[in-house]
N, C-alpha and C positions, 0 to 999 in steps of 0.2 A: 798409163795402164788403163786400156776399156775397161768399161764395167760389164758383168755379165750380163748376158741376156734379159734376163730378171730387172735387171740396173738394181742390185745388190751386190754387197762387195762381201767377200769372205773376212773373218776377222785379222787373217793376215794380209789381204789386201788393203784393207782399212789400216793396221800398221803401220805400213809402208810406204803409205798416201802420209799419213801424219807424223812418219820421221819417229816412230816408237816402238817398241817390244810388244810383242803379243799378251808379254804379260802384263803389260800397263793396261791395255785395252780390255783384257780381262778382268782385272780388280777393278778396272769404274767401272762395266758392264753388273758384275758380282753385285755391286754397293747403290746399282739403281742410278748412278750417274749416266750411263750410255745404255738407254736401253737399244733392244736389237729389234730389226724391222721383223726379222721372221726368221725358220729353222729350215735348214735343209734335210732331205729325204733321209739324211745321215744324223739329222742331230745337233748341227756344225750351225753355230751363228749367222746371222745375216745380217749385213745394217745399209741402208738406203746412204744417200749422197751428204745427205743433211747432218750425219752423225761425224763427217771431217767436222765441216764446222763446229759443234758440238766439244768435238774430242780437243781440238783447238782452243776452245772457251776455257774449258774444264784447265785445260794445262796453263793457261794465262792467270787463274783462279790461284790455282797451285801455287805457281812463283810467286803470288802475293803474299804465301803462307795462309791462306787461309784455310782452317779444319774446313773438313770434307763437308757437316753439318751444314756451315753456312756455304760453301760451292753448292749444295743440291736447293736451298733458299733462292740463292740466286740464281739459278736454272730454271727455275718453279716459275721466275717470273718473266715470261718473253723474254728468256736468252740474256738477261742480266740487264734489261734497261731499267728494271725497277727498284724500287725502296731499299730492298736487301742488298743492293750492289754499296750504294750509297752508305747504308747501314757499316755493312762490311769493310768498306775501306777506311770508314773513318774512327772503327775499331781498331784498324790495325797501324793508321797512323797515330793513334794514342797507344797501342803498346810500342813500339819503335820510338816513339817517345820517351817515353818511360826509361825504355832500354838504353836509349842516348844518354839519358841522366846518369843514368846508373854507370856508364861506361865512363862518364865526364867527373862525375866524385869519383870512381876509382883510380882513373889516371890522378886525378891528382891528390888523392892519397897517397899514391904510389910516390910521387914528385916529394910529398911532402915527407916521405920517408929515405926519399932517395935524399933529398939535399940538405937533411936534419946533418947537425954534427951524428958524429958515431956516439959520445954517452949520453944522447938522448933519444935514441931511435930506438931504442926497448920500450921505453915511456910513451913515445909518441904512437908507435904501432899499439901498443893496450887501449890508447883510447879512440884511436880512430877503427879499429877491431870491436868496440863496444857500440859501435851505431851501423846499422845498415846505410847503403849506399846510393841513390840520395836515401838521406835519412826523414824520419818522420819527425813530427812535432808532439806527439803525445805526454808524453814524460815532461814536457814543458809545460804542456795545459795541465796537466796533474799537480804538477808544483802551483800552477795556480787558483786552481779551483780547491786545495787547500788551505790557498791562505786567505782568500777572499772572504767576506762574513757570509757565512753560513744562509741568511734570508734574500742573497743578491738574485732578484728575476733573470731569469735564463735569456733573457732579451742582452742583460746589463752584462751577466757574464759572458756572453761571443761577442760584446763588443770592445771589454777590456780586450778581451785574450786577441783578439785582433789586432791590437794595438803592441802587447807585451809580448806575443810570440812572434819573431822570428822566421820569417819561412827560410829554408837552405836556397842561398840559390842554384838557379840550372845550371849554370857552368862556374862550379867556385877555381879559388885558387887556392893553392894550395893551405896561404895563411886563413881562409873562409870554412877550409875543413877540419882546421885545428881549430879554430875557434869554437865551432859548433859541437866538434867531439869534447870540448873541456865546458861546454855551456851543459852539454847532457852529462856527463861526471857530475857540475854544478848542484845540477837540480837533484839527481838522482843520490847525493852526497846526506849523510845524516844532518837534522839543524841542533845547529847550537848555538842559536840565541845569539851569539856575536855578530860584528859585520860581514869586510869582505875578508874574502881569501883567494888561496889560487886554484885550491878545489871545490873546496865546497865553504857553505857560510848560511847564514840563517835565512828560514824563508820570510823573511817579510819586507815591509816597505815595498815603496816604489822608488825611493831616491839613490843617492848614492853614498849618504856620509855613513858612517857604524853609527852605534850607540846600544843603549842599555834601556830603552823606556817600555819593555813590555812586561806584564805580569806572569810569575811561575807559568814555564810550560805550554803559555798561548803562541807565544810565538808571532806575535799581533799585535799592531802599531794599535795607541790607546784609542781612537776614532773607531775601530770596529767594536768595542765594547763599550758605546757611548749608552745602552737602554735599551729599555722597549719603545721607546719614540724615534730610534736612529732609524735613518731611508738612507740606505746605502745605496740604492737608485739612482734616488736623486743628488749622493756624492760624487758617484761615478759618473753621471752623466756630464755635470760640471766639470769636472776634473779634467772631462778628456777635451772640454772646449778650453780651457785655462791651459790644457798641453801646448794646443796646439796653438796657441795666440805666443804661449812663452816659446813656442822653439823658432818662431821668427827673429826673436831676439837669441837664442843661443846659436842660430844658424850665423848670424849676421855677427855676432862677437862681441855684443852688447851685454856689459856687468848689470847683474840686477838691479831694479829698480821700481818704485812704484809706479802703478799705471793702470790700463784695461786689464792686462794678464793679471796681476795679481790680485788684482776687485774681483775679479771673477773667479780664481782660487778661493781667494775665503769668503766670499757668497754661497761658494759651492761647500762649503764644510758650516756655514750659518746654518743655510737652508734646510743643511742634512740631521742635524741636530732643532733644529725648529729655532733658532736663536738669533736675534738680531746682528747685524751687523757694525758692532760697536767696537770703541776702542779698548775695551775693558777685552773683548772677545777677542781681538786680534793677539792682545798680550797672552792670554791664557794659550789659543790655538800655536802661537809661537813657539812657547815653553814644551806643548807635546809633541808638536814635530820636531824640536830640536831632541829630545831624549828619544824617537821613535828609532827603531834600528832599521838601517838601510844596506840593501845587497849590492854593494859596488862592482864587486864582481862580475855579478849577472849582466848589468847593463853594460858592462863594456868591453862583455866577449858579443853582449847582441849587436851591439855598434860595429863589431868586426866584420860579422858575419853577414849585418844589412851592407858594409861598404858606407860608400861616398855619391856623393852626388854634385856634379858640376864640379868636384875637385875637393868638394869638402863633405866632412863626416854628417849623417844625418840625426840629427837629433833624435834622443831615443824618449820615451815616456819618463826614464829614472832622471836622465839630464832635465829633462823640462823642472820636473818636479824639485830636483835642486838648488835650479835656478827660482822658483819661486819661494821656496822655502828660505834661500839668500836676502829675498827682496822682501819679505815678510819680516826675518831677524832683524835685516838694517832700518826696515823703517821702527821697526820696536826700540833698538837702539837709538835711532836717532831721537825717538822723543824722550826717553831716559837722558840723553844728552842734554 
């Protein structure tokens, strides 16, 4: 189709050229997306050669899903070669992200409902129905920044909780999304000072054994109530180098034992109390972590939920702590022996 004389096209020329409805060309014309070259004697639109193009761009914008706001950014800047393009798309590949997620926990919610026996798939839909899809972790850091002492530097607590929470992963399976929906019951369950359970159990510890060693109503292994001279800083800081030395040894399926890992666990409970490193200390530190109460449960729906790696479970922060608390008792034992 010529253009007219003018070399302007009418708006249903323009259309026609670009395989669309008048009324599409009208609504971006309306919205400042196509502007028009000029008006005819009549009133009637006009758009030069350049507005195919244009019109073109805009509809490519569109099937991106992008709101209109950002289409007229990236118009703004020569025709989309600039920052807002850029901007733009990689907004919308993080929410299609997102949405991926969210469609990948629901499928296999779904899985995990589908191929539950039947007297349990009431049970199991309540608590996979109590966490959004991928789920967040909040309700986990809240369990922990409860139980942690109260003076811990906000440095010291997003480093635990890095450690202790759990992220969902991107594509769980089904047994990933039951685990995590029975971890958020867990935490969000009333404490009652005992160990584990299958819903809920006390907030404390890191390890995994039960026990009874905290005072009325704290809810708090005896180390968080050491004084006004405890640096739980500098426990935690230890702690998480003493983790991760011991889960070489629980990766690898080594029964506890003296060594680096556990010099450096109770250097790191010395230090944090201002106390030497003695054997007298060792026996006392022993006695409280053996009465401290631990949430078996917690860690070994987080273990679910982290998976495996190279074929085997990843050692979690509770496991570590276990296992030196093991190597800590037996060497107490052995010199009582």
């Amino acid at each position: 189709m010529p253009a007219s004389p003018d070399g302007l096209w009418s708006i249903g020329e323009l259309s026609e050229r670009a395989g669309v409805t008048v009324k599409t060309v009208r609504f971006y014309s309306d919205r400042g997306l196509l502007p028009e070259a000029a008006r005819s004697a009549g009133g009637h639109r006009r758009y030069g050669p350049d507005a195919l193009d244009r019109l073109r761009l805009i509809r490519s914008l569109r099937a991106l899903d992008l709101p209109l706001p950002q289409v007229h950014r990236v118009l703004a800047e020569d025709e989309g070669a600039g920052r807002a393009l850029e901007d733009a798309v990689a907004g919308q590949l993080r929410e299609l992200g997102q949405r991926m997620r969210e469609l990948r926990w629901r499928e296999a919610g779904l899985r995990l409902v589908h191929e539950s026996p039947v007297e349990e798939r009431t049970d199991r839909l309540r608590l996979i129905g109590a966490v959004a899809g991928p789920p967040g972790t909040d309700a986990l850091a809240r369990f922990w920044r409860g139980w942690l002492p109260p003076r811990m530097p906000a440095r010291a607590v997003s480093a635990f909780l890095e450690r202790a929470v759990p992220q969902p992963p991107d594509d769980p399976t089904p047994a990933q999304v039951l685990a995590f929906a029975r971890l958020h019951a867990f935490v969000a369950g009333p404490c009652t000072g005992s160990g584990s359970g299958s819903g809920t159990g006390s907030r404390s510890g890191t390890g995994s054994r039960s026990g009874t060693g905290t005072s009325s109503g704290t809810g708090q292994p005896a180390v968080h109530r050491a004084g006004a001279h405890f640096r739980p800083a500098v426990l935690y800081d230890g702690l998480a180098e003493a983790y991760d030395l011991a889960a070489v040894h629980v990766l690898r399926g080594r029964a506890p034992h003296a060594g680096e890992a556990l010099d450096c666990f109770v250097s790191a409970y010395a230090a944090s109390y201002g106390a030497p490193d003695t054997a007298d200390f060792r026996r006392v530190l022993a006695g409280r972590l053996a009465t401290d109460p631990r949430i078996d449960r917690y860690w070994e729906l987080t273990a679910e939920v982290i998976g495996s790696k190279d074929g085997r479970p990843v050692p979690t922060p509770g496991a570590a702590h276990d296992w030196l608390v093991a190597a800590l008792t037996g060497q107490e034992d052995g010199r009582a022996a």
